[in-house]
N, C-alpha and C positions, 0 to 999 in steps of 0.2 A: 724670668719665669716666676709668677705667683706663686708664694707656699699659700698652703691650704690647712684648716685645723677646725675641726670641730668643737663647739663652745657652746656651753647655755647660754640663752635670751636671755639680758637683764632685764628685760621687759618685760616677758611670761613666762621664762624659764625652759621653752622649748628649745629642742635641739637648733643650733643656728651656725652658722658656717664662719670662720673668719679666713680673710685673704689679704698676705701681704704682699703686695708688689715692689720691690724694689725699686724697677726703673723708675716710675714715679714717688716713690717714696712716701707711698698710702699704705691705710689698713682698713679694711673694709668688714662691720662687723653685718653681716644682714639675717633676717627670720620670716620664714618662709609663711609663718603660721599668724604672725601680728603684725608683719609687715613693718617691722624695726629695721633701721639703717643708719647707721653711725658711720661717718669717712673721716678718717683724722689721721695730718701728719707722722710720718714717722718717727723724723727728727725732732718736729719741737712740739707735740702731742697738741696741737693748735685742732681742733674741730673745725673739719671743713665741709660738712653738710652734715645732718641728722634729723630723723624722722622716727618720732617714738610714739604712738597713736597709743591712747588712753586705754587702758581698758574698760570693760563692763562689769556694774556694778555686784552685776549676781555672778561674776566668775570670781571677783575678789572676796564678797564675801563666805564663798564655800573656801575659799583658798586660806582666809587669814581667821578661820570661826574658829580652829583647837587653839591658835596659836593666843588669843586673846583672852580666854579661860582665864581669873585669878590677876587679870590686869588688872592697874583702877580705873583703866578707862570701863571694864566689863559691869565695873560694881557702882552700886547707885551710891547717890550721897551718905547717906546713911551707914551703908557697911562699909564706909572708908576706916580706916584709922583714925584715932585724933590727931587733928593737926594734917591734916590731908581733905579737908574738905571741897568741895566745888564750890568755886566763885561764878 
């Protein structure tokens, strides 16, 4: 009998389901919302199918815009430090 276990999407972070089966000796991670699917061995964490479909570029960047604030990726050449300049 599959156990069953609720898990965020490493993909988008939505709620997504995982299911292990024993008899066959899988784990099935899937997401209902990106359409993510990961199947991988029990025993020996071998990847035996996955399907991880890109996201869109205006959902990434509402999603990574606070987190980038003060990065040096955020700041131009100029407001870097010394010694930190862009090549």
């Amino acid at each position: 009998m599959p156990a069953y276990q609720m898990v965020h999407c490493p993909n988008c972070g939505s709620p997504a389901e995982r299911h292990r089966c024993r008899e066959q000796r899988v784990t099935r991670t899937q997401c209902s919302h990106c359409d993510y699917l990961l199947i991988t061995c029990t025993e020996s964490g071998r990847v035996i199918e996955a399907y991880a479909p890109g996201l869109y570029t205006h959902q990434l960047k509402t999603s990574i815009q606070g987190q980038v604030k003060g990065s040096p990726l955020a700041l131009g050449s100029s407001q870097l430090p010394a010694g930190r300049r862009r090549f």
